[in-house]
C-alpha positions in Angstrom: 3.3 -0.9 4.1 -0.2 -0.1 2.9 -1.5 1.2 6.1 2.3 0.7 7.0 0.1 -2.1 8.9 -2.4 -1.3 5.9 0.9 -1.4 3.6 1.0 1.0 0.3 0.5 -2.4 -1.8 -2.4 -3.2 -0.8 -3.7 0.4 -1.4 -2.4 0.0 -5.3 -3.3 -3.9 -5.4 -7.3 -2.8 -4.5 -6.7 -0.9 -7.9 -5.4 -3.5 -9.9 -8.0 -6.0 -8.9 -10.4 -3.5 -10.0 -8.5 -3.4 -13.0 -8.5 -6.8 -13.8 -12.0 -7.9 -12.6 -13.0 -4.9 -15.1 -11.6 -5.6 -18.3 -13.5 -5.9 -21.2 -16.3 -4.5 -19.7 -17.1 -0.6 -19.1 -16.4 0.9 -15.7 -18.1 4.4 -14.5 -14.8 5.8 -14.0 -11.5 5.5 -16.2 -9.1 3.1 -14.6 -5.4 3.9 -13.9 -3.9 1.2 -16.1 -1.8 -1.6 -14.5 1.7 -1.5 -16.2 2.8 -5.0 -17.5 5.7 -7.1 -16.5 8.6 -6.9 -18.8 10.2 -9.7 -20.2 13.2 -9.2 -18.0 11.2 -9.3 -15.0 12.0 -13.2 -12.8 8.5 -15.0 -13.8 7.2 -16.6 -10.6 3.9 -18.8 -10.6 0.5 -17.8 -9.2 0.9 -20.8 -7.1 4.7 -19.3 -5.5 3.4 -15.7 -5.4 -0.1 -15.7 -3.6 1.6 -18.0 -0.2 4.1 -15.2 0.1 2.3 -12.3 -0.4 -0.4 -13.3 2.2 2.3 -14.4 4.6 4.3 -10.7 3.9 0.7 -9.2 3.9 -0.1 -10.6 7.5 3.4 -9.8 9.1 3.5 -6.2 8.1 -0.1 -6.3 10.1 0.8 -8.5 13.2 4.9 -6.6 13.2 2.8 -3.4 13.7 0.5 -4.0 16.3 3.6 -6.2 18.1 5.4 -2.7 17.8 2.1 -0.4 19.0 0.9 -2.7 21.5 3.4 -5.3 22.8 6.5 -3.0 22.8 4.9 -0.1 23.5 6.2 1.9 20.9 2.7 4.1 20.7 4.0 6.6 17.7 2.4 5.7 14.2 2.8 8.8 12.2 6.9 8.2 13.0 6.7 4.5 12.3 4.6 5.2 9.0 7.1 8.3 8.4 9.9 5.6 9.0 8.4 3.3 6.2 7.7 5.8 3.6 11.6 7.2 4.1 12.4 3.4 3.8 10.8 2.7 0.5 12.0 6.1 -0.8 15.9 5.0 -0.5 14.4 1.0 -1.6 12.7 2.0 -4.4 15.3 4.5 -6.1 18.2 1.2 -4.7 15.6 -1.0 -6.8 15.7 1.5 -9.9 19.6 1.7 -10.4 20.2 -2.1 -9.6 16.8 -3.8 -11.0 14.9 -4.2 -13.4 11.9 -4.1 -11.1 11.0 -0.7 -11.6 10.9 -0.1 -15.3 7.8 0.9 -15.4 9.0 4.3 -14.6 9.7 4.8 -18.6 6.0 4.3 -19.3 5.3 7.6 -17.1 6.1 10.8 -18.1 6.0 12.6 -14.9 5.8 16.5 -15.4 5.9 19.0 -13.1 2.3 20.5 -13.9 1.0 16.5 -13.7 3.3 16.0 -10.0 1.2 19.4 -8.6 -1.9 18.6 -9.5 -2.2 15.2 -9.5 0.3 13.3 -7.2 0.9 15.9 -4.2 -3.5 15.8 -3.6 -2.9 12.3 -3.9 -0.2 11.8 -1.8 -1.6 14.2 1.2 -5.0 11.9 1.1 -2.6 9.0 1.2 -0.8 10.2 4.3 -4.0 10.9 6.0 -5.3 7.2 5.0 -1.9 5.6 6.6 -1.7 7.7 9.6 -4.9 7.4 10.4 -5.5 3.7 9.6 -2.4 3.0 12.0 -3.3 5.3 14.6 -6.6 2.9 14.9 -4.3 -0.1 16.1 -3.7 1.6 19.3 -7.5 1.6 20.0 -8.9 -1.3 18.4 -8.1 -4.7 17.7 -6.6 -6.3 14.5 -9.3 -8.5 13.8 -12.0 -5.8 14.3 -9.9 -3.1 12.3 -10.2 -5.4 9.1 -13.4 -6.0 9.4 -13.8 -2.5 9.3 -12.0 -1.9 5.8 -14.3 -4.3 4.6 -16.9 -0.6 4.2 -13.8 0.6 1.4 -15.8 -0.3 -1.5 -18.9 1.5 -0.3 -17.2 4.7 1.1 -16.2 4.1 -3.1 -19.4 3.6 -4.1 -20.6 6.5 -2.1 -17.9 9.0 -3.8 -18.7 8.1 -6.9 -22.7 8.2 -6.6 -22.2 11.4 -4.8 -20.1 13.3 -7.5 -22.1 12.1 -10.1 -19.6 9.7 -11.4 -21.4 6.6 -11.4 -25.3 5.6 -10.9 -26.1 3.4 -8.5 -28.5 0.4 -9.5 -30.2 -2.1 -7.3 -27.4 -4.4 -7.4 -24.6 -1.8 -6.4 -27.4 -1.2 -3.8 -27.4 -4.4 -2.8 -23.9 -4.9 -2.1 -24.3 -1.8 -0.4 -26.6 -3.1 1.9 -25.0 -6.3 2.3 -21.4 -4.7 3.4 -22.9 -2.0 5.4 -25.4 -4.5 7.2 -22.0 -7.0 8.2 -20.1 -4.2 9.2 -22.5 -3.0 11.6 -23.2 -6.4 13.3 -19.4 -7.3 13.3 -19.7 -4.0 15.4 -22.3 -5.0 17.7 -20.4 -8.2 18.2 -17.1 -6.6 19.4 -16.5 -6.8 22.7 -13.9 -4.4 23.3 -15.6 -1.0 21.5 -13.8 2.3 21.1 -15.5 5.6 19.6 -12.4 7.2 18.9 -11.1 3.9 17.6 -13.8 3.3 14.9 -14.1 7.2 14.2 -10.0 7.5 13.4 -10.7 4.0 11.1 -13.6 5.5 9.9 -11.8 8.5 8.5 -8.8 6.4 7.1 -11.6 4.4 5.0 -12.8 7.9 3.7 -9.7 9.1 2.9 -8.1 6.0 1.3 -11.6 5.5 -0.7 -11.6 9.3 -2.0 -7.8 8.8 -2.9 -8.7 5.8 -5.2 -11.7 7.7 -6.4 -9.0 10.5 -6.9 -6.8 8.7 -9.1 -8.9 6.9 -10.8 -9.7 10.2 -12.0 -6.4 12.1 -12.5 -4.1 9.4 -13.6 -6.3 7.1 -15.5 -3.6 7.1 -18.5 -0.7 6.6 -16.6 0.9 2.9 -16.5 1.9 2.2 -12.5 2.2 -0.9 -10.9 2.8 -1.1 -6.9 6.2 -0.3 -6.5 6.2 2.4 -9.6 3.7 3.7 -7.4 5.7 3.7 -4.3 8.8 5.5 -6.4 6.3 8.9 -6.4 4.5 8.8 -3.6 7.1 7.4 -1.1 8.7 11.0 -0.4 5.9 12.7 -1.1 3.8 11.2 1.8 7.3 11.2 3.6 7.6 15.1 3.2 3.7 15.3 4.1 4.0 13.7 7.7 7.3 15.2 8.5 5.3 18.1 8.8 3.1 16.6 11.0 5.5 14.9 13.0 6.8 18.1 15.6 2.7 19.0 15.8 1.5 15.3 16.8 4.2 13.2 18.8 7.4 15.6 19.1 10.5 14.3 19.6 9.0 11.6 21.6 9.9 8.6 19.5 13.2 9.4 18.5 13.9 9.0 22.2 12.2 5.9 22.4 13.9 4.6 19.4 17.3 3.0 21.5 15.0 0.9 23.6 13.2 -0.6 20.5 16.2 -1.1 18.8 17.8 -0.6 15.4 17.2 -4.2 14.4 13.4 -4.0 14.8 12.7 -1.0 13.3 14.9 -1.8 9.8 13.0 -5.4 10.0 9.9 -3.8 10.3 10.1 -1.4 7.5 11.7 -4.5 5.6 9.2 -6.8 5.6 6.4 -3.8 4.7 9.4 -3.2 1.8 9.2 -6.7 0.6 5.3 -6.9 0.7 5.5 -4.2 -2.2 7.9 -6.2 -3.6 5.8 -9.4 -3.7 2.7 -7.1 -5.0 4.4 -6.7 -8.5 4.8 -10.2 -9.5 1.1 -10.8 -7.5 -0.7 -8.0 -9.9 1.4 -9.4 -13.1 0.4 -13.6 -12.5 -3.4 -12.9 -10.9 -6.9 -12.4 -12.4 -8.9 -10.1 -10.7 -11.2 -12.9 -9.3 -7.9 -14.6 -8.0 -6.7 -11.3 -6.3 -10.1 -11.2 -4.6 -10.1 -14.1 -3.2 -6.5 -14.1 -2.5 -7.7 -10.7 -0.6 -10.4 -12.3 1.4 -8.4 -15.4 2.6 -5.4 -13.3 3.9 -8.1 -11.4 6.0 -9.5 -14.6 7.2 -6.4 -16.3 8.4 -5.0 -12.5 9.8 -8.3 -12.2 12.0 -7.8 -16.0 13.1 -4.0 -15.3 13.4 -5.0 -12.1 15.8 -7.2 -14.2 17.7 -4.3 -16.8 18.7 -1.2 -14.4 18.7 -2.5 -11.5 20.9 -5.5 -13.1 22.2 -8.5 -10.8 20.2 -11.7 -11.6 21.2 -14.2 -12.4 18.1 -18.1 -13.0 18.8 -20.4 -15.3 16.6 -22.5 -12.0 16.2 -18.9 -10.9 14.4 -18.4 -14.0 12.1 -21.4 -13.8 11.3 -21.2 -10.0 10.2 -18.2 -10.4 8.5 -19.1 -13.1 6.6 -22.1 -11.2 5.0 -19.7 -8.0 4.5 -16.9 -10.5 2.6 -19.6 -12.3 0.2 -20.6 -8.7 -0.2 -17.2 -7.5 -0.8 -16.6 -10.6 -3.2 -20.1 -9.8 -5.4 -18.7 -6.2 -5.9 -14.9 -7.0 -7.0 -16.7 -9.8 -9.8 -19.5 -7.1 -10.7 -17.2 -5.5 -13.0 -18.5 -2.2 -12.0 -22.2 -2.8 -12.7 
């Protein structure tokens, strides 16, 4: 549920790629350290994995919009709410019935560390999923991951601008590479919203500072996806419930008996499972496999978009994109340099 259409794996699994496309070398920034798969953990092949974690990847995606768009169910800070509360009660299920989750004895979560470090965290999280999903009422699917192609530049931009990192001319060019696709995949799109692109906009700023953020904070702390998901679930839970009287009300509880019970526990089920899937994905790929892995599931969503709700993509667009993902590709091998 990294956008909940963004789902929180994918959010973690942008770090461990970075993780794994950087070992050996030096990175600007210390690295949160992926946390490795115990020996009681089910082994599952690269070659099993990487189908179903594109296929959970895409659904979480397409489910959403079918919710926002198709069903009318316009309400994404309760549907993301609804996802967060969901992985809460999954992940704590997983903890006392699996071995899943025992990764949690590698952390030693304190109440000073939970303040400082995972609360900041977790409130740029919540604005990165709300706003990311709010975006799918405005703009298309295919456009809206185009967009998040700009992530590792809004990165790049944090880090150069804190003083974490130098840039060089090949971070520069990448730079210019990604920034130049994403603006003609822009150009291209046909069906344009300001407040579309500014809301997506601000959910790639606010997901980029919370990697930056954590790369920072909890760069000795072993968490894979759904370790992650155990802290951050009810934290970003608590966060929107705030929100939630201030933004849409009681609104979509009333609308909950016309969507039905069934499709909201399969929705937040399937973004569940993609989490799920992202722990065996981080513990059988190399960083260059996760990439790629990455880049194809974006091609076949945006293709998948265009024949499931009928998105309109320009040549100007593939073009773009194209750029923006060879871009995106050069930056995940670069190993930081």
């Amino acid at each position: 549920m990294s956008s909940s259409s963004s789902s929180l794996d994918e959010k973690q699994q942008f770090i461990d790629t970075e993780l794994k496309a950087n070992e050996g070398s030096q990175s600007p920034l210390p690295t949160p350290v992926s946390a490795s798969q115990p020996k009681s953990k089910p082994q599952i092949t690269a070659t099993a994995i990487i189908p179903i974690w594109i296929a959970l990847s895409s659904a979480v995606i397409i489910y959403n919009n079918y919710l926002y768009n198709t069903l009318n169910f316009k309400y994404p800070v309760f549907l993301v709410t609804w996802h967060l509360v969901f992985a809460a009660i999954g992940t704590r299920v997983l903890h006392r019935t699996t071995s899943l989750l025992d990764g949690l004895k590698d952390v030693n979560m304190t109440k000073d560390m939970f303040v400082k470090s995972i609360l900041p965290i977790g409130l740029l999280f919540s604005g990165s999923l709300i706003l990311s999903n709010t975006a799918y009422l405005y703009l298309s699917v295919s456009y809206i991951q185009m967009l998040k192609a700009f992530t590792p530049v809004a990165i790049l931009l944090i880090q150069w601008t804190c003083r974490l990192s130098d840039p060089n001319k090949k971070l520069g060019t990448i730079v210019f590479m990604i920034s130049s696709g994403v603006a003609l995949a822009s150009q291209g799109e046909l069906h344009f919203s300001l407040f579309g692109f500014l809301t997506q906009a601000a959910a790639v700023a606010f997901e980029a500072s919370r990697l930056v953020m954590i790369q920072i904070l909890l760069h000795n702390l072993k968490m894979d996806p759904l370790v992650s998901l155990y802290y951050y679930a009810p934290v970003c839970a608590a966060i929107n419930l705030v929100f939630l009287p201030f933004t849409e009300g009681l609104a979509p509880f009333y609308e909950v008996p016309r969507i039905g019970a069934a499709i909201l526990l399969s929705n937040a089920s399937v973004a569940f499972f993609l989490n799920v899937a992202a722990v065996f994905l981080v513990g059988v790929g190399s960083g260059l496999v996760l990439t790629l892995a990455g880049v194809f599931k974006d091609i076949l969503l945006i293709t998948g978009s265009v024949l499931v709700f009928g998105n309109q993509i320009t040549p100007v667009q593939v073009f773009g994109y194209s750029i923006a993902l060879v871009g995106l590709v050069l930056y995940k091998t670069s190993s930081g340099k």
